[in-house]
DSSP file (Angstrom, degrees, kcal/mol; ACC not computed):
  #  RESIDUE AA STRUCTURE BP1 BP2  ACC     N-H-->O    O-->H-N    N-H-->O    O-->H-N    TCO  KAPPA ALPHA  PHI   PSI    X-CA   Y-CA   Z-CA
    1    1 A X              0   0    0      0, 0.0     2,-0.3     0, 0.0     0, 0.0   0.000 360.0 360.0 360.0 150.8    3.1   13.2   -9.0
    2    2 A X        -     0   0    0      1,-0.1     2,-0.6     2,-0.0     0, 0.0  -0.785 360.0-132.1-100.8 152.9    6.1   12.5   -6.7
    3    3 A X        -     0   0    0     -2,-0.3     3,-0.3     1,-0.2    -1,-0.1  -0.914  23.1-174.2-126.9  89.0    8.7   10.2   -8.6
    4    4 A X  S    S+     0   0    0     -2,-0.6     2,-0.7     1,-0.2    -1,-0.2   0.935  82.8  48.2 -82.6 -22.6    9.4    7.6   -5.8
    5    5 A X  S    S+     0   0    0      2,-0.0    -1,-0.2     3,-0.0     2,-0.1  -0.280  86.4 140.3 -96.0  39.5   12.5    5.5   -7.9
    6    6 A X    >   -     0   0    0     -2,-0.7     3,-0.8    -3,-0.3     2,-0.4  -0.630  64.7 -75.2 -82.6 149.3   14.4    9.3   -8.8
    7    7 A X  T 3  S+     0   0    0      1,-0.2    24,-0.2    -2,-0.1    -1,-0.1  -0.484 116.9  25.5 -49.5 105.6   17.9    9.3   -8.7
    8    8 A X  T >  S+     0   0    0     23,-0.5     3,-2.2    -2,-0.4    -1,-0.2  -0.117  76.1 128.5 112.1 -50.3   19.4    9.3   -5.7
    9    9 A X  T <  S+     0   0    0     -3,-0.8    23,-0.1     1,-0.3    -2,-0.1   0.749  81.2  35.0  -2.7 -63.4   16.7    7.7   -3.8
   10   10 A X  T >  S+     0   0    0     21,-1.8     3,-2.3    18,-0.2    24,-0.3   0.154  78.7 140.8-109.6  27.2   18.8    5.0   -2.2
   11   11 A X  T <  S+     0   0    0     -3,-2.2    22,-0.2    20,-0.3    21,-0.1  -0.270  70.7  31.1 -76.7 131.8   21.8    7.1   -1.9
   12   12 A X  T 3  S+     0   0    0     20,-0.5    -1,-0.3     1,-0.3     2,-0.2   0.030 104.7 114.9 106.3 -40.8   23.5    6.1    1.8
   13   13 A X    <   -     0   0    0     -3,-2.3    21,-3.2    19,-0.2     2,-0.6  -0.585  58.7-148.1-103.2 151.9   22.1    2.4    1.4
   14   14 A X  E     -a   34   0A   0     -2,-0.2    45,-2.9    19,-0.2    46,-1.6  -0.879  14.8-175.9-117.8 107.3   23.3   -1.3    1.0
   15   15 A X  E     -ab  35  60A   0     19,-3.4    21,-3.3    -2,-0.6     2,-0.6  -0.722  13.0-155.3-105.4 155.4   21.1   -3.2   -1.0
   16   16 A X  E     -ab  36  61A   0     44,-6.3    46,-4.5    -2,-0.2     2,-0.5  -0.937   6.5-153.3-122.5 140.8   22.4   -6.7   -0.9
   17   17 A X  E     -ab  37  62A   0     19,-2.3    21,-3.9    -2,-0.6     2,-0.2  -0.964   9.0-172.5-118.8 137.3   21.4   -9.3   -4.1
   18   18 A X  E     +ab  38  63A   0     44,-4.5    46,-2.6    -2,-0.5    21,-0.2  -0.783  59.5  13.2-106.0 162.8   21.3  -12.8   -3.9
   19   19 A X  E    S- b   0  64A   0     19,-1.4    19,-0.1    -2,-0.2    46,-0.1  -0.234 113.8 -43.9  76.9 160.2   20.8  -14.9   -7.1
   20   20 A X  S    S+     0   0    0     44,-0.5     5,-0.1     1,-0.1    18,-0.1   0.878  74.8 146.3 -56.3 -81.1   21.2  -13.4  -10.6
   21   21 A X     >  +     0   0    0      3,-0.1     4,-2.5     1,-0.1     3,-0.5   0.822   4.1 145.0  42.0  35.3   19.5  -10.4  -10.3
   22   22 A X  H  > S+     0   0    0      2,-0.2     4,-1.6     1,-0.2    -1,-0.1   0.959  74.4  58.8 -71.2 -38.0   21.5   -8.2  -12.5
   23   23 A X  H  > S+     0   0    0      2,-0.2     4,-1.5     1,-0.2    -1,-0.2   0.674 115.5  39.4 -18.0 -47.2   18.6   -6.3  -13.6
   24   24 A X  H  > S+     0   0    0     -3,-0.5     4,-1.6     2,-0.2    -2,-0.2   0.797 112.7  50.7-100.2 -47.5   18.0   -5.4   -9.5
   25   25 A X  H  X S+     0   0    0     -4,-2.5     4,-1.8     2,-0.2    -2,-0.2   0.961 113.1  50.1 -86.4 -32.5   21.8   -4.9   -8.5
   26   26 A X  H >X S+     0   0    0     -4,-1.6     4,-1.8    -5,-0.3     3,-1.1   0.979 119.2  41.9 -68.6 -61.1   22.1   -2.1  -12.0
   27   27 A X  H >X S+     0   0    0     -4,-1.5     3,-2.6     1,-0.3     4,-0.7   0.925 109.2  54.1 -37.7 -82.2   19.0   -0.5  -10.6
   28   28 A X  H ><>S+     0   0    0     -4,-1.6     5,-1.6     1,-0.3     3,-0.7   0.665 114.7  39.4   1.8 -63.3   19.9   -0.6   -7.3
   29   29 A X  H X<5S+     0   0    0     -4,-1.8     3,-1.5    -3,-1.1    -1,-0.3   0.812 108.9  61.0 -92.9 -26.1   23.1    1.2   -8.0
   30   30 A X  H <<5S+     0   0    0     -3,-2.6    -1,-0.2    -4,-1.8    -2,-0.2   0.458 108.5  49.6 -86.8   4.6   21.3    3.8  -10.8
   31   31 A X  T <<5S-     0   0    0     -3,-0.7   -21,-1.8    -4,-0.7   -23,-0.5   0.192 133.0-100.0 -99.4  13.0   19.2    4.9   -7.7
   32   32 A X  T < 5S+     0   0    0     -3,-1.5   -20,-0.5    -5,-0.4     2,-0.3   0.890  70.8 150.1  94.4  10.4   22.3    5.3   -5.8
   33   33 A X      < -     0   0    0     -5,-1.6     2,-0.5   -22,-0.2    -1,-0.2  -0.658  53.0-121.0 -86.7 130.8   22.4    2.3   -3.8
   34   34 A X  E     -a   14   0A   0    -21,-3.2   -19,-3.4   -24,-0.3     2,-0.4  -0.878  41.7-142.3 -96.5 154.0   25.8    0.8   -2.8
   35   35 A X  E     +a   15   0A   0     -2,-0.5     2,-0.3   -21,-0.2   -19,-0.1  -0.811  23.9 179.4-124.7 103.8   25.3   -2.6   -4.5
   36   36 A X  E     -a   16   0A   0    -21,-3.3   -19,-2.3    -2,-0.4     2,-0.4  -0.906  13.2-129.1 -95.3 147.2   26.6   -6.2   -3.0
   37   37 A X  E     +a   17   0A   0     -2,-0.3     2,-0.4   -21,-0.2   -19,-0.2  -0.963  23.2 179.0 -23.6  97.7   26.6   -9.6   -3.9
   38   38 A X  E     +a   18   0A   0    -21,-3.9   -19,-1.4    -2,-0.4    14,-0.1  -0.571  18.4 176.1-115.4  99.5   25.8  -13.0   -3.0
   39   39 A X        +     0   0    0     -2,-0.4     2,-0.1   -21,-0.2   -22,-0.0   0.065  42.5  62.6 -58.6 173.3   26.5  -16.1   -5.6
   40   40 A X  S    S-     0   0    0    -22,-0.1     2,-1.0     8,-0.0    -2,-0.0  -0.178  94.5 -17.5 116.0-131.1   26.0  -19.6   -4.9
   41   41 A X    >   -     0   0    0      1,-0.2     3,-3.0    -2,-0.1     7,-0.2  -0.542  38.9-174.5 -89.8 109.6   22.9  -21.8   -3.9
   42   42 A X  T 3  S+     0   0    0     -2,-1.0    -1,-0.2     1,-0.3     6,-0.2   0.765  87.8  69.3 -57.7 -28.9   19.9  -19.9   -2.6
   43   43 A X  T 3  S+     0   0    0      1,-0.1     2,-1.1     2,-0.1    -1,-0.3   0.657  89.4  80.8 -77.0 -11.1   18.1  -23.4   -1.8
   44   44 A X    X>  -     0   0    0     -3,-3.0     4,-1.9     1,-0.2     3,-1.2  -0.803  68.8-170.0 -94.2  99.6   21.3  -23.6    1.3
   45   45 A X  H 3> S+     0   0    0     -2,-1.1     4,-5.4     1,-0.3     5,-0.2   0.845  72.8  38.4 -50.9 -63.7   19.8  -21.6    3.7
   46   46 A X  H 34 S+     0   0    0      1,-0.2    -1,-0.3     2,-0.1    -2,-0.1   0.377 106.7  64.3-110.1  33.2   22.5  -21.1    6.0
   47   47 A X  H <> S+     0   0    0     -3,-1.2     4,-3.3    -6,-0.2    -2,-0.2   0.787 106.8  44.6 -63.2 -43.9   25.1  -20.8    3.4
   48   48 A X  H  X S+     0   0    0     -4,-1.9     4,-3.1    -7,-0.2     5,-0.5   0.999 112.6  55.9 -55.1 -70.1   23.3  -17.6    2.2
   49   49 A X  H  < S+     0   0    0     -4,-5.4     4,-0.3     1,-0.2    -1,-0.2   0.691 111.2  45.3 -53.3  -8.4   22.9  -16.5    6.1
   50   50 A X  H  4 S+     0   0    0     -5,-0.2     5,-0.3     2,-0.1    -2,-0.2   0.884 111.0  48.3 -65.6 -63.0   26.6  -16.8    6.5
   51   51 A X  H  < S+     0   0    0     -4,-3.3     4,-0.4     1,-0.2     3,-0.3   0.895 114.6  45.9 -51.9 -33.0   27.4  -15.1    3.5
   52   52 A X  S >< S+     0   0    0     -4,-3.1     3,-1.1     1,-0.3     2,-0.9   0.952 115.4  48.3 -60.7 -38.8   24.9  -12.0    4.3
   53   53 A X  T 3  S+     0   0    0     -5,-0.5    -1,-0.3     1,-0.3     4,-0.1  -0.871 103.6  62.3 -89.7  91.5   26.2  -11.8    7.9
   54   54 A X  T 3  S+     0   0    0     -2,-0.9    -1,-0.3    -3,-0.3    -2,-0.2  -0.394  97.3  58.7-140.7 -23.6   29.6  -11.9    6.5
   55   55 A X  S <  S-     0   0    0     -3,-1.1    -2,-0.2    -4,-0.4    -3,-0.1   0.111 101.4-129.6-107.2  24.8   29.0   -8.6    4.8
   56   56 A X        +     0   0    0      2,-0.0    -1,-0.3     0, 0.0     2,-0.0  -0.242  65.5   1.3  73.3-158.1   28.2   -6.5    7.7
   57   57 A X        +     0   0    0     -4,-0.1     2,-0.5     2,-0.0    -4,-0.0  -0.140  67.2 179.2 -88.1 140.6   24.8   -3.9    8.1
   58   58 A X        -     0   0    0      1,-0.1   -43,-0.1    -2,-0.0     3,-0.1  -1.000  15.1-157.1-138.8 145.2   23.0   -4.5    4.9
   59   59 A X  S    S+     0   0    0    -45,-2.9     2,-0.4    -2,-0.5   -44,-0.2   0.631  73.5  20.1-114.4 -18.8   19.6   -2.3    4.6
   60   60 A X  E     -b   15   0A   0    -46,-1.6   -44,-6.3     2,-0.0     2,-0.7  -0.900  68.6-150.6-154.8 134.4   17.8   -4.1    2.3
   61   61 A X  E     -b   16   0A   0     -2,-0.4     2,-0.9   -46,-0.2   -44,-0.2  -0.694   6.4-166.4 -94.7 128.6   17.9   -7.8    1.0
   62   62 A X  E     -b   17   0A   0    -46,-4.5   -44,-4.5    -2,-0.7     2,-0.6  -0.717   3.1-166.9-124.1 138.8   16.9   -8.9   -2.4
   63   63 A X  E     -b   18   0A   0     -2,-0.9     2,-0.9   -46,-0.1   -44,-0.1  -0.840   8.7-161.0 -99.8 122.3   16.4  -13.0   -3.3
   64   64 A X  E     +b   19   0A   0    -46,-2.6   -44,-0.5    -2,-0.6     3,-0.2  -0.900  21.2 168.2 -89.0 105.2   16.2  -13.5   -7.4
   65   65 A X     >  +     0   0    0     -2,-0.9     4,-2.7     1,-0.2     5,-0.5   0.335  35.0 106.7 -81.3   1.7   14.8  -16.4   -7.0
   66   66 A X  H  > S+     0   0    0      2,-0.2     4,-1.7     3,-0.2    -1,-0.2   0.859  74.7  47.9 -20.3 -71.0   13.8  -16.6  -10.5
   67   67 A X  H >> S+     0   0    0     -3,-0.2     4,-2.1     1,-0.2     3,-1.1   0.924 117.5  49.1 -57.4 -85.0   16.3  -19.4  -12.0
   68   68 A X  H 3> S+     0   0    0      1,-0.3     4,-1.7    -4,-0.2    -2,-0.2   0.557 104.7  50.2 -20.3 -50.6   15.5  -21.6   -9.0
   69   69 A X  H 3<>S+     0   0    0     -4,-2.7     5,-1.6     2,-0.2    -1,-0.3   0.785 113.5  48.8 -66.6 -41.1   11.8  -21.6   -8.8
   70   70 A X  H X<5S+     0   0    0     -4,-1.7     3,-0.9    -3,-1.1    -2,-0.2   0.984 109.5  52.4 -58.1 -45.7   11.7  -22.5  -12.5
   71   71 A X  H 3<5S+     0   0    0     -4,-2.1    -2,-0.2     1,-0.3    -3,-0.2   0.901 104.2  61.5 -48.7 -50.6   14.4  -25.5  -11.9
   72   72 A X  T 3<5S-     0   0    0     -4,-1.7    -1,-0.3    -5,-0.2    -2,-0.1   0.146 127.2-108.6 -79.0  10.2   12.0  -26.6   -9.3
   73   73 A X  T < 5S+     0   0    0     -3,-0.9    -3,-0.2     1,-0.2    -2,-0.2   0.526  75.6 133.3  87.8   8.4    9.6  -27.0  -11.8
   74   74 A X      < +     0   0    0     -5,-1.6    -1,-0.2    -6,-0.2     2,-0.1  -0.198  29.0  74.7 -86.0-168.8    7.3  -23.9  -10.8
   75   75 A X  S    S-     0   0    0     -3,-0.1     2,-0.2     2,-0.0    -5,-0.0  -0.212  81.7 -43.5 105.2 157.5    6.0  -21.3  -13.1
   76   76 A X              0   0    0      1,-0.1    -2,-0.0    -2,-0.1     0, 0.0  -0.422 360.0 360.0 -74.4 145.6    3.2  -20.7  -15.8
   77   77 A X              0   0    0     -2,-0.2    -1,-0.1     0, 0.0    -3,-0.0   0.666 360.0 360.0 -94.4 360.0    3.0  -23.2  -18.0
């Protein structure tokens, strides 16, 4: 069976996290991904789209939206 998340994988690529995510930017980088960051409030829309476009060619985004969608009251109860 081919092993799509081997090491190396994302080797060449800029995965960008917004939101905690720490779980996802340590992956990220243990496939070989170089790994960026963007903090502050996901719910500002075009704060985030500043900050992304502020960091140049990004190849993949990821939103933890996690913390947020719970504040906002969602989730299993």
């Amino acid at each position: 069976m081919l092993d799509v998340l081997r090491p190396g994988v994302l080797e060449g690529l800029t995965v960008c996290v917004a939101g905690d995510g720490a779980a996802e930017r340590e992956r990220a980088a243990a496939l070989g991904a170089r790994v960026v960051t963007v903090d502050g409030q996901l719910a500002d829309e075009d704060a985030v789209g500043l900050a992304v476009g502020a960091l140049g060619h990004i190849d993949v985004l990821v939103v933890d939206a996690a913390s947020a969608f719970a504040a906002a009251g969602g989730g299993l109860s």
